[in-house]
mmCIF file as gemmi writes it, N, C-alpha and C atoms, coordinates in Angstrom:
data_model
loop_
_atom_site.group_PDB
_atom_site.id
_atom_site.type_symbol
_atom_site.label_atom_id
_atom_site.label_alt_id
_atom_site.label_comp_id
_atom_site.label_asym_id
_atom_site.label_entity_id
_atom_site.label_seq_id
_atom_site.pdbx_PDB_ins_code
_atom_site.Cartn_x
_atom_site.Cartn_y
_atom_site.Cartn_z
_atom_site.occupancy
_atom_site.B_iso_or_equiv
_atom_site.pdbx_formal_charge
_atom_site.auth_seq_id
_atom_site.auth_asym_id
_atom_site.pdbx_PDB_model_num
ATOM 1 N N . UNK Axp A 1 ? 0.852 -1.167 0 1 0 ? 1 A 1
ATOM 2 C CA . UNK Axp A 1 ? 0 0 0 1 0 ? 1 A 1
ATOM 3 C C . UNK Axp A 1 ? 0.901 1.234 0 1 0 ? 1 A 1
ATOM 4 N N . UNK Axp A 2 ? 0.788 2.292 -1.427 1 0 ? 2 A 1
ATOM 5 C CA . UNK Axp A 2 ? 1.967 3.228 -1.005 1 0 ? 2 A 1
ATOM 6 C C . UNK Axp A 2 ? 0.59 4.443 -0.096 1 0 ? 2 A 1
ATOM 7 N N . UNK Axp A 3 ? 2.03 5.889 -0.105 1 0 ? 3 A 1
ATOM 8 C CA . UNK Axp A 3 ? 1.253 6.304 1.146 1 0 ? 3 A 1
ATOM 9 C C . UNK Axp A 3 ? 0.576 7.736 0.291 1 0 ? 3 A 1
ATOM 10 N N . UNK Axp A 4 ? 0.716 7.819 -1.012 1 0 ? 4 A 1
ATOM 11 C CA . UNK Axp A 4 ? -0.897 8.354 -1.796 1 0 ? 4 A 1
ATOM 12 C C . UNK Axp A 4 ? -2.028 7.597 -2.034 1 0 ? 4 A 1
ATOM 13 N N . UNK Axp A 5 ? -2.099 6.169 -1.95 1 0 ? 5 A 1
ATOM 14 C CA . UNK Axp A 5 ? -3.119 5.301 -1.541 1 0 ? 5 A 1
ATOM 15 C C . UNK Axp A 5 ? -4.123 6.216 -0.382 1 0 ? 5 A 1
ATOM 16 N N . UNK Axp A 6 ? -2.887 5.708 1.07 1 0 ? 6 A 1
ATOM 17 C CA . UNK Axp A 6 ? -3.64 6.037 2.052 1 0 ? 6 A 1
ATOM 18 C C . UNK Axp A 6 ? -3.873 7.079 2.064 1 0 ? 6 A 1
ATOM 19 N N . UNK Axp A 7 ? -3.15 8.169 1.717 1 0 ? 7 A 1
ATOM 20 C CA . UNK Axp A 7 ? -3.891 9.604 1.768 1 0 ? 7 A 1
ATOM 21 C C . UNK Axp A 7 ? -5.544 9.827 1.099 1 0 ? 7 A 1
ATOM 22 N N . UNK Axp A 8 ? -5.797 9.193 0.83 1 0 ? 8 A 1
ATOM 23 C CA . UNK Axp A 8 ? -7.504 9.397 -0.13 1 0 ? 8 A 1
ATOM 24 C C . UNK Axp A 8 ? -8.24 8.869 1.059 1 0 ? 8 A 1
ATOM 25 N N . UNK Axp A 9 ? -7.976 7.786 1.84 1 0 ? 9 A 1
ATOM 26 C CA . UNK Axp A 9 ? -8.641 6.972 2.592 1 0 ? 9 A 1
ATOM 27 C C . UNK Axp A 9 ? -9.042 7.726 3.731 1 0 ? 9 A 1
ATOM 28 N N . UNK Axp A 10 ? -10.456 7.531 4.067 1 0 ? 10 A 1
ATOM 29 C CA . UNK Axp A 10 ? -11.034 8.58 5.521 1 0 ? 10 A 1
ATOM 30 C C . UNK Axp A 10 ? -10.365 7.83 6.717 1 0 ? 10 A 1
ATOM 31 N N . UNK Axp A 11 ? -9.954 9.18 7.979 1 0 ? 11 A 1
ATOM 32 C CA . UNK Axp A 11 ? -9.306 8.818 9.147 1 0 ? 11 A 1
ATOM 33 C C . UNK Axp A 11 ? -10.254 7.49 10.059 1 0 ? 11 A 1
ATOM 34 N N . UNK Axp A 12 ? -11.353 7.174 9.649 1 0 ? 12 A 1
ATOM 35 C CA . UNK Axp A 12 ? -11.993 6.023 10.041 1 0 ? 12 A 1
ATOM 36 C C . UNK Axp A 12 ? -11.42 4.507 9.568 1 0 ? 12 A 1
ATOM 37 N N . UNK Axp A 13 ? -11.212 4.713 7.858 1 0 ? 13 A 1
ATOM 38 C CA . UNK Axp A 13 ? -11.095 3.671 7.309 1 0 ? 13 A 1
ATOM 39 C C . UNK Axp A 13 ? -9.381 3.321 7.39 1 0 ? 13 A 1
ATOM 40 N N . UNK Axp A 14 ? -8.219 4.443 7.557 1 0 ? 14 A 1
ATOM 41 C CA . UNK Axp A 14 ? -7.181 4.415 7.732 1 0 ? 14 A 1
ATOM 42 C C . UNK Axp A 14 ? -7.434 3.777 9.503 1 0 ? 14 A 1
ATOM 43 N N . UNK Axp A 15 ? -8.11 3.827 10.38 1 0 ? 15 A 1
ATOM 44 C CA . UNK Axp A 15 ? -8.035 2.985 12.057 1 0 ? 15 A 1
ATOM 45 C C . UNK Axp A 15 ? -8.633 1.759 11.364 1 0 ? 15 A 1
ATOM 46 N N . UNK Axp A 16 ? -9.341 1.462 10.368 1 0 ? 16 A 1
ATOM 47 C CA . UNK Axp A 16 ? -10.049 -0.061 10.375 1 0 ? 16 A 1
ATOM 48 C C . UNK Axp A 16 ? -9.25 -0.853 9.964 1 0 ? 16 A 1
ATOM 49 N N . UNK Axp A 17 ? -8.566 -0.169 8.458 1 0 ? 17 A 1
ATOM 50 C CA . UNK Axp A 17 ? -7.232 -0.904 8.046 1 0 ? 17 A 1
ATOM 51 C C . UNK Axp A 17 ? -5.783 -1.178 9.176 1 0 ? 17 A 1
ATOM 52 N N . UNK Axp A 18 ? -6.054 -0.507 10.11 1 0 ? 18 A 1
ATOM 53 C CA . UNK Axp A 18 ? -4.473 -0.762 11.128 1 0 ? 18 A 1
ATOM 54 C C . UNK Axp A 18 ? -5.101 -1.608 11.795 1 0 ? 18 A 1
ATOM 55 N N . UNK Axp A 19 ? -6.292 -1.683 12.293 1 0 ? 19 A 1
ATOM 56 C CA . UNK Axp A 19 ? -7.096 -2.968 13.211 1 0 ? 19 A 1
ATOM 57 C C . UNK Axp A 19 ? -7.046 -4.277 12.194 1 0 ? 19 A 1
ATOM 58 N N . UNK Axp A 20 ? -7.262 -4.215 11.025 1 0 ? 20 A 1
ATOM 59 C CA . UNK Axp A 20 ? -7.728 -5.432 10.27 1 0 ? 20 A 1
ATOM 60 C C . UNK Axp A 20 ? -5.615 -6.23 9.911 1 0 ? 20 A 1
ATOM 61 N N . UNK Axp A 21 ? -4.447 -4.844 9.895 1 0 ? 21 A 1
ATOM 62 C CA . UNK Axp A 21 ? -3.511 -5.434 9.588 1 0 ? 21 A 1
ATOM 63 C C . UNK Axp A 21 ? -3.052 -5.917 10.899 1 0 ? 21 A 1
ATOM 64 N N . UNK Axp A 22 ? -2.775 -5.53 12.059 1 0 ? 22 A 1
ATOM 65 C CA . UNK Axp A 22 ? -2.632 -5.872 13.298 1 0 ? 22 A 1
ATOM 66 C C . UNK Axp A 22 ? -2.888 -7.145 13.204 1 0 ? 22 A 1
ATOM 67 N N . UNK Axp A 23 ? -4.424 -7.453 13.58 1 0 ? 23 A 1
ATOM 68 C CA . UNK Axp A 23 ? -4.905 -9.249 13.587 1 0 ? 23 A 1
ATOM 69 C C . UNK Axp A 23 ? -3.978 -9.64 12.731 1 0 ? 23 A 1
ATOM 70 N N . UNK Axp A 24 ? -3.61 -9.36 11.506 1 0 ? 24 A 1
ATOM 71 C CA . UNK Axp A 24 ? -3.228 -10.16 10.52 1 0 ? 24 A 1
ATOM 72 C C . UNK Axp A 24 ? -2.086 -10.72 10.637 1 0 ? 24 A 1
ATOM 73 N N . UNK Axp A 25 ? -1.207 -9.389 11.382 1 0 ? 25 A 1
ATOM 74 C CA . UNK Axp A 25 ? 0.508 -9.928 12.081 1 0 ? 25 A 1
ATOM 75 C C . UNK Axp A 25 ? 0.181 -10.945 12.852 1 0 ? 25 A 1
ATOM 76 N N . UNK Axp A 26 ? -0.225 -10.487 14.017 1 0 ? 26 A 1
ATOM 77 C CA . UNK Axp A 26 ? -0.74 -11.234 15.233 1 0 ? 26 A 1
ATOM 78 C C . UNK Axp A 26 ? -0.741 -12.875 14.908 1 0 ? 26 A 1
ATOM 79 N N . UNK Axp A 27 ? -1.716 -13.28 14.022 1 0 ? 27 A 1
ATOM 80 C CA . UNK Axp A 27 ? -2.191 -14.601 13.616 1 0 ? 27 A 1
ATOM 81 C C . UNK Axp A 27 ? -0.983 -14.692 12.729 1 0 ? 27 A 1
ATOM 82 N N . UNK Axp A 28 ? -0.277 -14.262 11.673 1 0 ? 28 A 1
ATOM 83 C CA . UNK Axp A 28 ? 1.18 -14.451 10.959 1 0 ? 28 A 1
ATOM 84 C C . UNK Axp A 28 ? 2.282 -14.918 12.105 1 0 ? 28 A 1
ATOM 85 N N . UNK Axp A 29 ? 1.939 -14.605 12.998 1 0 ? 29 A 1
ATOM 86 C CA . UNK Axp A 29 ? 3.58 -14.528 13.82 1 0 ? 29 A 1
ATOM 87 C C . UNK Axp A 29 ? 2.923 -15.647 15.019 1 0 ? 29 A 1
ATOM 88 N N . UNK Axp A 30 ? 1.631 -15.855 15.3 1 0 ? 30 A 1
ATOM 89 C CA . UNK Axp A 30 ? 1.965 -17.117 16.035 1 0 ? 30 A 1
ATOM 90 C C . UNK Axp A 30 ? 1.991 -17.943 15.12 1 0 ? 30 A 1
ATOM 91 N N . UNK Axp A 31 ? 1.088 -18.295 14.021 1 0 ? 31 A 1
ATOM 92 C CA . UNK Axp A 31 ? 1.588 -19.559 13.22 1 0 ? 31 A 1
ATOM 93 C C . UNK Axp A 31 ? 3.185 -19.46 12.613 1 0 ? 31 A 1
ATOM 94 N N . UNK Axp A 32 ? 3.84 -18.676 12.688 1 0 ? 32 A 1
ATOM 95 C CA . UNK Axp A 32 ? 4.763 -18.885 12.244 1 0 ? 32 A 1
ATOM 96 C C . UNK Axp A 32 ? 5.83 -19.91 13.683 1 0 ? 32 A 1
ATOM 97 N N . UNK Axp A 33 ? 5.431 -19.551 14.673 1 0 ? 33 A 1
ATOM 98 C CA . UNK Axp A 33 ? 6.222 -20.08 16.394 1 0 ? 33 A 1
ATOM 99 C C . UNK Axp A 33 ? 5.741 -21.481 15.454 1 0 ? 33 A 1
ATOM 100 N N . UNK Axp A 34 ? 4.4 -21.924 15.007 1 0 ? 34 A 1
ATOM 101 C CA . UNK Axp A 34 ? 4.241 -23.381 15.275 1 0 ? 34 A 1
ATOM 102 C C . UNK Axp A 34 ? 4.558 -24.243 13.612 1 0 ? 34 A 1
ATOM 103 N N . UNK Axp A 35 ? 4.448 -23.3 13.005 1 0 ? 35 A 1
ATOM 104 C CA . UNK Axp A 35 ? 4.876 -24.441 11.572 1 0 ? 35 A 1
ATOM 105 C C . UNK Axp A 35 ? 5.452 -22.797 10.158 1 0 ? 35 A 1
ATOM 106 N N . UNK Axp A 36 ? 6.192 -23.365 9.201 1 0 ? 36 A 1
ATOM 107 C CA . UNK Axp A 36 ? 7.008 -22.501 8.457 1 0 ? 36 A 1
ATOM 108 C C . UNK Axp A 36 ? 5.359 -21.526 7.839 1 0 ? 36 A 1
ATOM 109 N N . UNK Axp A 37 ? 5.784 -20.683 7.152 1 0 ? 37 A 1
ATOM 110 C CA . UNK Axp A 37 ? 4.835 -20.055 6.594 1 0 ? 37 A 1
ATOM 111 C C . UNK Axp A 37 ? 5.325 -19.919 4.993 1 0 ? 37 A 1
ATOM 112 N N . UNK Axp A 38 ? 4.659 -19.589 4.317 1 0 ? 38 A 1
ATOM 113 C CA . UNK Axp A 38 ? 4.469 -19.565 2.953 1 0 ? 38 A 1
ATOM 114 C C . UNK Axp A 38 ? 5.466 -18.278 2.597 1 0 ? 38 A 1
ATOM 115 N N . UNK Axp A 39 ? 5.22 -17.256 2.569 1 0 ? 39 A 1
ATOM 116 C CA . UNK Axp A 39 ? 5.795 -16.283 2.583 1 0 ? 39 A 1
ATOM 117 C C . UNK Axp A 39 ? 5.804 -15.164 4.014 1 0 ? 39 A 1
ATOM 118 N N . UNK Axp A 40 ? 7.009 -15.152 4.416 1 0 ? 40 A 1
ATOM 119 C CA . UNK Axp A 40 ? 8.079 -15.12 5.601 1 0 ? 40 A 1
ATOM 120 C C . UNK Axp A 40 ? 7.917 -13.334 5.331 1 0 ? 40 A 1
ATOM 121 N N . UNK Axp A 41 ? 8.231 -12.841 4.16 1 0 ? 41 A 1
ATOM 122 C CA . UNK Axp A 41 ? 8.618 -11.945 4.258 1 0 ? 41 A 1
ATOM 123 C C . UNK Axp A 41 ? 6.849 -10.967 4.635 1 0 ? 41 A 1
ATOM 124 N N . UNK Axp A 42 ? 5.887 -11.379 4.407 1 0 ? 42 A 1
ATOM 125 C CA . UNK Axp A 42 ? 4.592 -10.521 4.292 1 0 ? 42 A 1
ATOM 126 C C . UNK Axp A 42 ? 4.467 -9.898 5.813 1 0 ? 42 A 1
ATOM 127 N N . UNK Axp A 43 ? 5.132 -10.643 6.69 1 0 ? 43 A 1
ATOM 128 C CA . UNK Axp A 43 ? 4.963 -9.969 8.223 1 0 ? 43 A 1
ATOM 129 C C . UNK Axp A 43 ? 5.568 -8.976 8.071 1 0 ? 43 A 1
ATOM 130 N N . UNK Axp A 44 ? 6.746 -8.503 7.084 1 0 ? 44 A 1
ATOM 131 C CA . UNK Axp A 44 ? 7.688 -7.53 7.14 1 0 ? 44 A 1
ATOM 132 C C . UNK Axp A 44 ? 6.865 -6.486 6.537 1 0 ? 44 A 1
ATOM 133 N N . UNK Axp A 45 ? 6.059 -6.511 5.554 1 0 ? 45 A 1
ATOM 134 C CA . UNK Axp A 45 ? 4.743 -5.98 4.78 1 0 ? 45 A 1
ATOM 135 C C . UNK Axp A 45 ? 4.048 -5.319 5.261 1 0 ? 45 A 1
ATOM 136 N N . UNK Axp A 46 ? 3.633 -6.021 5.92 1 0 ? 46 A 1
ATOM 137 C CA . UNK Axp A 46 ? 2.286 -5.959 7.367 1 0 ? 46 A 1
ATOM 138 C C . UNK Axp A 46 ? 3.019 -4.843 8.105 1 0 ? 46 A 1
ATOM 139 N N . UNK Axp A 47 ? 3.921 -5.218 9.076 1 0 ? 47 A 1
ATOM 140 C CA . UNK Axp A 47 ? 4.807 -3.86 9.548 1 0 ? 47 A 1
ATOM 141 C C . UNK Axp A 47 ? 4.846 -2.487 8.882 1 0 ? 47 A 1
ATOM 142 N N . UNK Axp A 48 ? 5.607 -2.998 8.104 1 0 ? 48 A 1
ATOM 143 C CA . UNK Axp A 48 ? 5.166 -1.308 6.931 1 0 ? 48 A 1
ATOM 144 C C . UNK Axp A 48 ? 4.42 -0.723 6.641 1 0 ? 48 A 1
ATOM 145 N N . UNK Axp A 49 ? 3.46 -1.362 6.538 1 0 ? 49 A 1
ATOM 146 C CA . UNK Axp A 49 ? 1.955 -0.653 5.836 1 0 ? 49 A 1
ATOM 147 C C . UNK Axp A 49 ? 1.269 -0.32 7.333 1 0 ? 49 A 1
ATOM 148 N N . UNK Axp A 50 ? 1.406 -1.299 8.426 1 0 ? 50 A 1
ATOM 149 C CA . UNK Axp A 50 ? 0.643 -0.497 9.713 1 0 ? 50 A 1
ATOM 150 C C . UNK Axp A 50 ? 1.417 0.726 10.053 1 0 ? 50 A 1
ATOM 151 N N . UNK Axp A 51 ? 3.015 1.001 9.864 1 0 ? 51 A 1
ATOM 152 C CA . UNK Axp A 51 ? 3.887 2.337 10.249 1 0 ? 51 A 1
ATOM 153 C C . UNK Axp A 51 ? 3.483 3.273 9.231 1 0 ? 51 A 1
ATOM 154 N N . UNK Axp A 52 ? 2.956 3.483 7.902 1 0 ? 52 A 1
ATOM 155 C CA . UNK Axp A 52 ? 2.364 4.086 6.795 1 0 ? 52 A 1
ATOM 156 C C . UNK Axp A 52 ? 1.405 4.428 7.757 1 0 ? 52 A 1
ATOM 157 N N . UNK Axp A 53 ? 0.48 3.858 7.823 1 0 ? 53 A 1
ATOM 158 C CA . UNK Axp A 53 ? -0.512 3.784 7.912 1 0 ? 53 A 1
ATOM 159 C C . UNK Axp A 53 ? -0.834 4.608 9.482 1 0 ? 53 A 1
ATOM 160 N N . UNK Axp A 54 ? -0.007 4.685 10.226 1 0 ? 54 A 1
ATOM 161 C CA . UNK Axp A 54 ? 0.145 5.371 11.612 1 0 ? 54 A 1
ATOM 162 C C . UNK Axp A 54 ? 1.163 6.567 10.855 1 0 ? 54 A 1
ATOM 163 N N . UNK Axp A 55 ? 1.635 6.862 10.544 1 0 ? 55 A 1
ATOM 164 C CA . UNK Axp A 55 ? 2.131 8.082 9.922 1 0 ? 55 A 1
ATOM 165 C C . UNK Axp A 55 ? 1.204 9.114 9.183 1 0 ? 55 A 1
ATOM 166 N N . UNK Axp A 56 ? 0.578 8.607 8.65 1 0 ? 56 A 1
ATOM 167 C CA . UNK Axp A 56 ? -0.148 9.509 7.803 1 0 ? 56 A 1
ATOM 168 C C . UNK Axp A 56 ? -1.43 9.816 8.237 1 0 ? 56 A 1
ATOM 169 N N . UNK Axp A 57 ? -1.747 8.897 9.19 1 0 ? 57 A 1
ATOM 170 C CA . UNK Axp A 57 ? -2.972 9.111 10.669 1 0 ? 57 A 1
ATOM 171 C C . UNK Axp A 57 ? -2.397 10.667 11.323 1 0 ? 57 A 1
ATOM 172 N N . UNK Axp A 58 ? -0.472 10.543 11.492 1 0 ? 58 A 1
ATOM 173 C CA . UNK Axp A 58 ? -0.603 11.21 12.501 1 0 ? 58 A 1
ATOM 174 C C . UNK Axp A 58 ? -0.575 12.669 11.942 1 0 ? 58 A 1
ATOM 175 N N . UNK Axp A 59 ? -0.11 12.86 10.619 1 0 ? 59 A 1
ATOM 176 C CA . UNK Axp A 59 ? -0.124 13.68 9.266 1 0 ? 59 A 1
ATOM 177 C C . UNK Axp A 59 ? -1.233 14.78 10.168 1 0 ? 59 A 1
ATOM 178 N N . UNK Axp A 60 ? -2.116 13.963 9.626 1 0 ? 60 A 1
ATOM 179 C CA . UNK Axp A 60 ? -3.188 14.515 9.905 1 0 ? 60 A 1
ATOM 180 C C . UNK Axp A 60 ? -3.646 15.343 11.05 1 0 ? 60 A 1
ATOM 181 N N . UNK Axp A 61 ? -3.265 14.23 11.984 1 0 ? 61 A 1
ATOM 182 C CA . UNK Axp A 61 ? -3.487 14.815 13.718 1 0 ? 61 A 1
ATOM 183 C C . UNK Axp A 61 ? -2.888 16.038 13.628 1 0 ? 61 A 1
ATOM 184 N N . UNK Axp A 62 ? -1.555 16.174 13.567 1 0 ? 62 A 1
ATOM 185 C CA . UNK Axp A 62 ? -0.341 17.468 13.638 1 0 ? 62 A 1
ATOM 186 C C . UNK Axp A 62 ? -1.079 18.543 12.401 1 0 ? 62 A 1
ATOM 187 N N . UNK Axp A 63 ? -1.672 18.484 11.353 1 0 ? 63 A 1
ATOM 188 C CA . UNK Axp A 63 ? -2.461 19.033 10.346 1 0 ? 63 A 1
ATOM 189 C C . UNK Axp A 63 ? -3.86 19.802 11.4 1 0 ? 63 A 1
ATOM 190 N N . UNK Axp A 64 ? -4.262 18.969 11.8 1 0 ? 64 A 1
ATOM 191 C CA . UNK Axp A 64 ? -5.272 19.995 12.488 1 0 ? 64 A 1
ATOM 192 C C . UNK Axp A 64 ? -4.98 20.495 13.63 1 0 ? 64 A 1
ATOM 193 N N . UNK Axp A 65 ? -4.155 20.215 14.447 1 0 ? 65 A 1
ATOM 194 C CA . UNK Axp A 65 ? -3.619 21.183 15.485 1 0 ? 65 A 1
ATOM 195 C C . UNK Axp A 65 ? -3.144 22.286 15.005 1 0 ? 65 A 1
ATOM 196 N N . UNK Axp A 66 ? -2.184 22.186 13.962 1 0 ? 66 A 1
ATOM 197 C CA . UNK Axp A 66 ? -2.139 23.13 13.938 1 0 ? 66 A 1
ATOM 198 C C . UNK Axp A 66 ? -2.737 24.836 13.276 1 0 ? 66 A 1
ATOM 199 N N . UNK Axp A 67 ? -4.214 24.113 12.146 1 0 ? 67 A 1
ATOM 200 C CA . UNK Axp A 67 ? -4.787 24.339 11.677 1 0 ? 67 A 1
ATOM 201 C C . UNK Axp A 67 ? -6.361 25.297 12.553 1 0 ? 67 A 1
ATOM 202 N N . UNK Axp A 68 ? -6.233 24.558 14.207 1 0 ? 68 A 1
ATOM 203 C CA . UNK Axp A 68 ? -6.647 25.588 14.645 1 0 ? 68 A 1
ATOM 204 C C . UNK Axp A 68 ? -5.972 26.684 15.789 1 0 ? 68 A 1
ATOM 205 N N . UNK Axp A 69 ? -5.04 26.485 15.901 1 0 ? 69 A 1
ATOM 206 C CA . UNK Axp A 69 ? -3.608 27.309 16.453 1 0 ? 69 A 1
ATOM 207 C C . UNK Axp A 69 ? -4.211 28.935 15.525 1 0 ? 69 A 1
């Protein structure tokens, strides 16, 4: 997901997508403790796109603070 994607996306649907990638690590990284996984690298994915994805949340936050300053 690059991060002009997420910029279009409403500050609702940018928290649903970090809730929906979260679970997704979560369940990636215990099955990975109990048997190999398919592709190893997508947790690294997952990471990225939830730090995108909290960046450009916070874009925003710092955007309206200071917007009513």
């Amino acid at each position: 997901m690059r991060a002009s994607e997420i910029r279009e996306l409403t500050e609702a649907d940018i928290v649903a997508r970090i809730g929906e990638l979260e679970e997704e690590r979560f369940r990636l990284k215990f099955r990975s403790a109990t048997e190999t996984l398919e592709n190893p690298l997508r947790l690294r994915d997952i990471r990225k796109d939830i730090a995108r994805l909290k960046t450009v949340l916070r874009e925003r936050q710092l955007a309206g603070e200071t917007a009513t300053r």
